[in-house]
N, C-alpha and C positions, 0 to 999 in steps of 0.2 A: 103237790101243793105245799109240802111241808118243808121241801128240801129251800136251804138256806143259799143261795150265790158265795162261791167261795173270793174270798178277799186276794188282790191282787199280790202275788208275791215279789220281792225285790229283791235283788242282793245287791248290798251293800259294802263297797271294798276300803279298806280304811286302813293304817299304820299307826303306831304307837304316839299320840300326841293331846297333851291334856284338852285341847278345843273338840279333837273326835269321840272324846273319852265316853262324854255324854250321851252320844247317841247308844252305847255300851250299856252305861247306868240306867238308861231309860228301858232298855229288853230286860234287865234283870229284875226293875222295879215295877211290869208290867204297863208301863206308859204309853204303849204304844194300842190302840182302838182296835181290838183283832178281828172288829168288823170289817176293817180300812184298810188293813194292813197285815200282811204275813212278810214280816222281815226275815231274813237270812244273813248276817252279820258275818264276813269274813275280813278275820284279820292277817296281816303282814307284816312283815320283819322292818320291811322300808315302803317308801312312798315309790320307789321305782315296782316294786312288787304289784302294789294297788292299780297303777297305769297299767301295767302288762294282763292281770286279770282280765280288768276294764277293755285296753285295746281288744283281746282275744274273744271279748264278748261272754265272759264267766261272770260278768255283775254289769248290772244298768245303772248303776248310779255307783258314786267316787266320793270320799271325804278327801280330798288333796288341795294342794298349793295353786294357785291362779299360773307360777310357772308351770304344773305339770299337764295341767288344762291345754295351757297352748300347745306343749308339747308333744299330747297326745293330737292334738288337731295337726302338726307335721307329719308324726306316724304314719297317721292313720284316721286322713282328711275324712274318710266315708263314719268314722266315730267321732265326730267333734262334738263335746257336750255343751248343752248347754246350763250356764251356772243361774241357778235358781235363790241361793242365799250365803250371803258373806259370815262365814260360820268366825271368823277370827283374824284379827290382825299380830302378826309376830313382832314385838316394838320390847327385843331383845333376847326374845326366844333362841330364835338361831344365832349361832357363836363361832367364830374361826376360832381354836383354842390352840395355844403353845405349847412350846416345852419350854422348861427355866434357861436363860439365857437367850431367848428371842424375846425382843420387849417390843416391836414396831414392824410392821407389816414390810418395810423394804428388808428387812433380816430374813424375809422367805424367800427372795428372788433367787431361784434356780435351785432350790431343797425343796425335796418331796413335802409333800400332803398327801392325808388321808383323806376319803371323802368315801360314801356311797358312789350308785351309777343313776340317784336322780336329777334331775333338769334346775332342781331347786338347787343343787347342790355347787354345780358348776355355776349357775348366773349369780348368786351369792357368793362366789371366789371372786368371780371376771365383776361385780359392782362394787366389792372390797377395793381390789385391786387399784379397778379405776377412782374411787375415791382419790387417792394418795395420788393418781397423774401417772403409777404404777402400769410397765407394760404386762397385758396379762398372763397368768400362768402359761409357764410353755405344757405341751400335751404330755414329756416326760419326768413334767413334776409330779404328777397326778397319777396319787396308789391309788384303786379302786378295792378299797377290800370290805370286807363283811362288817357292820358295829362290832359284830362281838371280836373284832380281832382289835381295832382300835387303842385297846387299855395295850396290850401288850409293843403292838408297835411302836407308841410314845415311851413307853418305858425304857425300850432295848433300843430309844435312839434310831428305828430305821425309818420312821416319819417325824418331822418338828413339828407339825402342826395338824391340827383335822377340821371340818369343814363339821359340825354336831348342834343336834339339838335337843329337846327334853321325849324319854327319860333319861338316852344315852349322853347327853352333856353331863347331867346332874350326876350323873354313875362315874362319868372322867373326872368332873370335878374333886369328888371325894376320894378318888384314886389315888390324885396325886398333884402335887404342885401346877398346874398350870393357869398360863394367862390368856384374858378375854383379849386377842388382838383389836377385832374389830366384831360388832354383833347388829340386828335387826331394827334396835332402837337408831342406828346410824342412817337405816334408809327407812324413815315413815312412812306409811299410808302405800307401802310401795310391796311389804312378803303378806298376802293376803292366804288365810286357807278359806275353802269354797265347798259347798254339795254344789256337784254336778251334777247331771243325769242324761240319758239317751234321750235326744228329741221325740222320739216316738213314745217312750214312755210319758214324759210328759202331756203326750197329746191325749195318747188314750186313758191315764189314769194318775189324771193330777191329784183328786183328792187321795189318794193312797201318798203320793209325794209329799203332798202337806201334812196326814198325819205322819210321817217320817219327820218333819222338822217341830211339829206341836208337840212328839215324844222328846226330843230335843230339846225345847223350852220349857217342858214341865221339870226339868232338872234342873235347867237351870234357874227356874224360879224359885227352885226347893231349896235349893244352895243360897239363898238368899234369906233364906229363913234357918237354914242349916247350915253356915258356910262351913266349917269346922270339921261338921259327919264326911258332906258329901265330897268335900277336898281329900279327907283319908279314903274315900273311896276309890277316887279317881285316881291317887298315888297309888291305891294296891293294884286297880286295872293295869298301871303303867312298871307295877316291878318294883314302885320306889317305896321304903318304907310310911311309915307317918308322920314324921319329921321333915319332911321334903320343905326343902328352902325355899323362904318365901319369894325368890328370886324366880321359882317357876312360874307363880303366879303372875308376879307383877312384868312379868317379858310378853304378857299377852293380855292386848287390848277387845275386847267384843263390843261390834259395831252396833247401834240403838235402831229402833225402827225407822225414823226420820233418814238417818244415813246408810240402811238398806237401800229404801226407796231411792235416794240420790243417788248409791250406786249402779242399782241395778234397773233404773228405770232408761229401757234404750232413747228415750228421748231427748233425757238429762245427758248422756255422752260423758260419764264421769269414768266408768270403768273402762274404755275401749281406748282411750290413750295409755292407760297403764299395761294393758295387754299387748298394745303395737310396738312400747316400750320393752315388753318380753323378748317379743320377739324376734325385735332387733338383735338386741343382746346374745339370745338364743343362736341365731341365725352366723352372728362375728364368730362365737366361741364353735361354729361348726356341728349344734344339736339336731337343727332344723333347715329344712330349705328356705329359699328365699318366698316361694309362693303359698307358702302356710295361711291358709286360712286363721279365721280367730275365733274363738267361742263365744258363743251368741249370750246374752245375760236378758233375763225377764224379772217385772215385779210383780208379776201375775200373782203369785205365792205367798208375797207377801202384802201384797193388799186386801188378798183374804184370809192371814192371819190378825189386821187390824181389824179385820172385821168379826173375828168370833174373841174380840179380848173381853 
């Protein structure tokens, strides 16, 4: 009679980016109801990392980009998650960055780029590109190497440019001379990051779900009373010292409860043209099949966080 029901556990797969940083701050500041919830918190080097977990079935729920959402729904149709809340908009976050003497985005046709091997990473080159009317990257422009090789590649001139974002932008930035080609503020409303999660886990233990995003909100309510602590916090999560330029901040927009609700209420149909959008894109640049399904979005989650405000 005494024995207590043990709390559903999650793991959660996430890559280095100050929107995920949160759900981080929130385990070490005890945020999270350990009645509700037994989180398990794995981190990754990239967002290509956190998909592969995710597809392989080593975490049920994802901090990633709406690109890598659909991407994983091409993979690996039998995991298509669905997205439960718009954790951040990137509105300059992600950056194409140069080397001196490339000043314009036609100065890359047919020289290498750096990139990871994420989904985000490619349709962010191929929507750069086509901005300009630019035909897209051919496949033997495209280095695939690791961030940490990045600084050295730009240096020694074997890549002109890299495909980057925070912390690893912020770390090239101070490295060395380079310029912002083209960045995330150029396509709004359009590099979304998302929690996903297994349909099934949703079904059988939403409220464990919800405390995962209410641990989430309590930080950053805190930061709003503590912008200052909780921003050095989040830079030392991310590697970056306490000085981090305000420019990380200000590259990333977080969406209000009103424009949750609009996005993710399947009724409203506001998120499901930006994902068909993906996938097209996805689809030209050769990530994805043609018959990709799309991940499903619900405001289940967050009509009952307006209800315990």
């Amino acid at each position: 009679m005494g024995c207590q029901p043990q709390p559903p556990r999650i793991v959660l797969a996430m890559n280095p980016w100050p929107g995920y940083a949160y759900f981080a701050l929130a385990k070490q500041s005890n945020q999270y109801d350990p009645r509700r919830l037994n989180l398990d918190l794995r981190n990754f080097a990239d967002s290509a990392g956190t998909m592969e977990a995710y597809i392989a079935g080593r975490a049920q729920a994802i901090a990633t980009t709406s690109i890598e959402a659909v991407n994983i729904c091409g993979v690996a149709p039998e995991r298509c998650p669905v997205i439960v809340y718009v954790i951040d908009e990137s509105r300059g976050g992600d950056q194409l960055l140069a080397r001196p003497g490339v000043t314009e985005l036609k100065g890359l046709l047919g020289r290498p780029i750096a990139l990871d091997r994420s989904s985000l990473s490619r349709y962010f080159l191929a929507r750069a590109f086509e901005s300009e009317a630019l035909p897209p990257p051919e496949a033997s422009q495209l280095r695939f190497l690791p961030a940490a090789a990045w600084e050295a590649a730009l240096r020694q001139g074997q890549v002109q440019a890299v495909v980057a974002y925070p912390p690893r932008s912020e770390q090239l930035l101070r490295s060395q001379p380079l310029a912002t080609l083209f960045s995330s503020r150029q396509l709004p409303y359009e590099i979304l990051d998302v929690l996903a999660v297994e349909p099934e886990l949703l079904r059988l233990h939403p409220d464990a779900v919800l405390a995962l995003l209410q641990g989430w909100q309590a930080v950053r309510a805190e930061e709003s009373h503590r912008p200052a602590a909780v921003r050095r916090e989040i830079a030392q999560h991310l590697g970056l010292d306490s000085g981090a330029n305000a420019a990380l901040w200000d590259g990333i927009r977080y969406p209000g409860p009103q424009e949750q609700y609009e996005l993710l209420d399947p009724r409203q149909n506001n998120l499901p043209p930006l994902l068909e959008k993906i996938r097209q894109v996805l689809y030209d640049s050769g990530v994805i099949p043609a018959s990709t399904p799309l991940p499903t979005t619900t405001d289940s989650l967050i009509q009952r966080l307006g209800q315990t405000k």
